[in-house]
N, C-alpha and C positions, 0 to 999 in steps of 0.2 A: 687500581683505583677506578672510582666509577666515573663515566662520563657520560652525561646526558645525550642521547642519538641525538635531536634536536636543539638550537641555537633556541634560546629564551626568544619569542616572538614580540618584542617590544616596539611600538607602531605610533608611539610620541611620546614626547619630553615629559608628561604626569606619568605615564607607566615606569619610566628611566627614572625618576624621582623616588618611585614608590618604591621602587626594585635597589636603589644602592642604599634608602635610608628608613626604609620600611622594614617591615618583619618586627619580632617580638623583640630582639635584644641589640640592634643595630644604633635605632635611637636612642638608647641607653646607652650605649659604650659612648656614642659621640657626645654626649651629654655627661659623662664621667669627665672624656678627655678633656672637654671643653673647661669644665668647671676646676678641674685638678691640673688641667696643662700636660703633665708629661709624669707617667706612669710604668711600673714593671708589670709583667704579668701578672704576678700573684697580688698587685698591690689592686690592678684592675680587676682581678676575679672578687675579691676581697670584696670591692664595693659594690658589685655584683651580687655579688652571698650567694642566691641560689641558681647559678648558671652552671651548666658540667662544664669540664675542661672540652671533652668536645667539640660545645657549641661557642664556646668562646672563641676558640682558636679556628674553628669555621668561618666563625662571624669576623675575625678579626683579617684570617687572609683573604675575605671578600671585599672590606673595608680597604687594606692593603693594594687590590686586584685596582681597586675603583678609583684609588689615589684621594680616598678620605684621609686616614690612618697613614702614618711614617712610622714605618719600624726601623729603629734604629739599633745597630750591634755593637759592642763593645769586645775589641781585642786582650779581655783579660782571664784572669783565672779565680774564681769562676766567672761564667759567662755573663754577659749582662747585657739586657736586652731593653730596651724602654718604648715606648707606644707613645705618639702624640698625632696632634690632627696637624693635616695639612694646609694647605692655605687651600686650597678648592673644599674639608673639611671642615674648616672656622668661620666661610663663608654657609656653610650648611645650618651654623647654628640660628640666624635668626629666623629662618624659616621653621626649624623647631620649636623656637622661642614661641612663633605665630600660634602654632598649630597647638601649643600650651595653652597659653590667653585664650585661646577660642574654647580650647576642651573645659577648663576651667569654667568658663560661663553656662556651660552643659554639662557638665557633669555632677553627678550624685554622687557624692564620698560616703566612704562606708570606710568607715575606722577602723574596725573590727578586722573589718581584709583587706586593708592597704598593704602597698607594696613596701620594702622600703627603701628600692630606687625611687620611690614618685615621694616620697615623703622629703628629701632633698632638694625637690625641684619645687619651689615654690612660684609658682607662675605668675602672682602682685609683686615680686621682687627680683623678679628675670631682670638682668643686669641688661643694658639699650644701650 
């Protein structure tokens, strides 16, 4: 497995911020969890639509790592696994919430190539 020679050089609390809920599909899973509560895999890739298994399961054991993300295991047959946010996780949304309301007031939508993770997220009806 790979491991980076160097420790992530992170030098205050905005970089710490940007690094457990930053990147392309991080605020998106937290923003599934949040909204759905408590999810399987395939039900979170699903709401995803165009994430590989990969980057989800990257994304979800750095989530994990960081104590956003509680994965939870089920002793049955077959296996059963479920994803929810943690309470240092659930504390993360309304900072997301911000960073919506704000992007909302700057941003240019373009219909044509919305996402449609962001198409869910309506940021006049972000729940306070």
């Amino acid at each position: 497995m790979y491991k980076p020679k160097l420790e992530k050089d992170i030098r205050c609390p905005l970089e710490y911020g940007l690094d457990v809920f930053g990147g392309k599909w991080n605020s998106r899973i937290i923003c599934v969890l949040a909204a759905k509560e408590t999810l399987r895999y395939s039900e979170l890739r699903k709401e995803l639509s165009n994430i590989t298994d990969a980057v989800l399961a990257a994304s979800l054991k750095s989530l994990i790592k960081n104590e956003i993300v509680n994965r939870k295991s089920y002793d049955e047959i077959p296996p059963r696994v479920e994803y929810s946010l943690t309470e240092k996780g659930v504390s993360v949304v309304p900072i997301l919430q911000s960073i919506c309301r704000w992007s909302g007031a700057y941003y240019k939508e373009d219909k044509e190539n919305s996402m449609l993770q962001c198409q869910k997220c309506d940021y006049n009806d972000i729940k306070e």
